[in-house]
N, C-alpha and C positions, 0 to 999 in steps of 0.2 A: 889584234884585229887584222883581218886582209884587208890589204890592199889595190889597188890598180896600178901596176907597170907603167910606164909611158909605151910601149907596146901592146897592150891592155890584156896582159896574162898576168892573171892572181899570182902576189905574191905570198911566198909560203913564211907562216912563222918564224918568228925570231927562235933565232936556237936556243934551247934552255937547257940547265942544267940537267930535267928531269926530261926534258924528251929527245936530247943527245943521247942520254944514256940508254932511253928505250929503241933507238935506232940501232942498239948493236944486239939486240935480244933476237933470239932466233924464234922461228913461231913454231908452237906447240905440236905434237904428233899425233897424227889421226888419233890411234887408242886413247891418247889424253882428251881431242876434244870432244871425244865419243861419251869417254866417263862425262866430264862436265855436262854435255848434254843430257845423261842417264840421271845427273843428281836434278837438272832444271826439271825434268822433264816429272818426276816427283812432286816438284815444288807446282809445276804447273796445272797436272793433272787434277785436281781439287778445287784449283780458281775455275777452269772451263765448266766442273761439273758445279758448281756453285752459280756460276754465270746461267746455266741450263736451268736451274733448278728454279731461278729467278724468274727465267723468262719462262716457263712452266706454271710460275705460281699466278704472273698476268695473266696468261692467255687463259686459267680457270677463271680467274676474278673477273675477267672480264666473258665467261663464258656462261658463270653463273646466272647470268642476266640473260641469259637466252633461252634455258632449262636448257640446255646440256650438262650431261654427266661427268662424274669424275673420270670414265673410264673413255671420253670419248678425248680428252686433253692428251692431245701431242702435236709436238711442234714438226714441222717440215724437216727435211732431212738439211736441205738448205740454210734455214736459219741458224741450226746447229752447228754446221760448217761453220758460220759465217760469228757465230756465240766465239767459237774455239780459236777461228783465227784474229780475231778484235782480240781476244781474250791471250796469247803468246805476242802479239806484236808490244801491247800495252806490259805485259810483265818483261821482257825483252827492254823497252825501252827506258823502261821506269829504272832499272838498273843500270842499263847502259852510260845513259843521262849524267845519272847521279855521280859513277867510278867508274865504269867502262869494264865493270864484272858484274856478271850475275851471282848467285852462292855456289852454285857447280864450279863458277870459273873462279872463285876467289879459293873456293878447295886444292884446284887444278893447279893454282898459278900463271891462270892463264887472262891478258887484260886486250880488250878489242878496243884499238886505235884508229884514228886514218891513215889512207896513206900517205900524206904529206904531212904528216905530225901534228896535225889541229885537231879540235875538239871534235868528238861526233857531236851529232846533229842531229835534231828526231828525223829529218828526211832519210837523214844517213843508216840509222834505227831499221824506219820502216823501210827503205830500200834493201836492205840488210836479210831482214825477214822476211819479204818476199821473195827475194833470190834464194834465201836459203829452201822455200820450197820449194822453188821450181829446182834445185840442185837434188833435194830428194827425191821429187815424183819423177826425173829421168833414175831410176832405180839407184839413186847413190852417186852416180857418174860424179856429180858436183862435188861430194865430198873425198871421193876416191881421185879426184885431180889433184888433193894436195901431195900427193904420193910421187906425182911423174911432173909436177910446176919446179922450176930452180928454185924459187924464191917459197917452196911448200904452203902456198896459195889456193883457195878453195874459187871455185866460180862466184859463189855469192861475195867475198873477198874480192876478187876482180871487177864483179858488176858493181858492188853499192861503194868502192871506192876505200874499203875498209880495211882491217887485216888483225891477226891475232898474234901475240908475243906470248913469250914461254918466261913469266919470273920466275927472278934466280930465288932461290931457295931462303927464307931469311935465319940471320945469322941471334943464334939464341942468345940470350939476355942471361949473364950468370947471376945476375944479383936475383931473381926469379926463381932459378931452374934451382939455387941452394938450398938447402935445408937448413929451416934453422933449427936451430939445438934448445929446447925449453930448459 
């Protein structure tokens, strides 16, 4: 748990075994978190239209009652925007939360931290994915910062406080990987 300083600056977690060690992990390389992004963004695409499809099926049920047609039901450009992003911050955090990977990032090797070694936080989450837009809609610049940062840092990593580790590769299991002989 944080603390309060007798100078009243948060103190950072106790060192642990497990997050000493992610302190010396170096963070992942554009192309990698580009892939993991490519595999969420799979996983995501289906929740938004699912989300849309929802709020499509209200606004008939409820249009029905008005005699409106089928062919006059559609939602605002806006709500849909707004379907899509409810709908990436919530599968975003619901992972985060849990293990601090999503399945692109568990593929990747890749686990989103804070930067002072504590738990994320849904604030932490949603600050996250909104920085991460706004690091897109400037055409990329945000992700293309991890390239020219010392510490190969992304703007939404800077803003929500957060940051991305590269795991090491794990070490296979021989009793698994053998064959056994019938």
């Amino acid at each position: 748990m944080l603390g309060s300083s007798p100078t009243g600056n948060a103190k950072l977690p106790a060192m642990t075994k497990d997050n000493a060690a992610e302190a010396e992990l170096p963070p992942p390389f554009l192309l990698r978190r580009l892939m993991a992004m490519l595999y969420d963004t799979f996983l995501v695409l289906p929740l938004i239209m699912f989300g849309v499809a929802i709020a499509l099926g209200l606004q008939g049920a409820l249009m029905s009652g008005t005699g409106g047609s089928a062919a006059d039901i559609a939602l605002p450009r806006l709500a849909v925007q707004c379907i899509a992003v409810l709908t990436v911050i919530t599968f975003f955090s619901i992972f985060w939360l849990k293990s601090g990977q999503t399945l692109g990032m568990q593929a990747w090797r890749i686990k989103l931290i804070r930067s002072d070694g504590g738990d994320v936080s849904l604030h932490d989450c949603v600050a996250r994915c909104l920085a991460a837009l706004l690091s897109a809609l400037c055409l990329g610049l945000g992700y293309l910062w991890c390239l020219f940062d010392r510490e190969g840092r992304t703007w939404h990593d800077r803003l929500s406080g957060t940051e991305l580790l590269l795991l090491p590769k794990r070490k296979k299991d021989k009793t698994t990987s053998k064959k056994t002989k019938n």
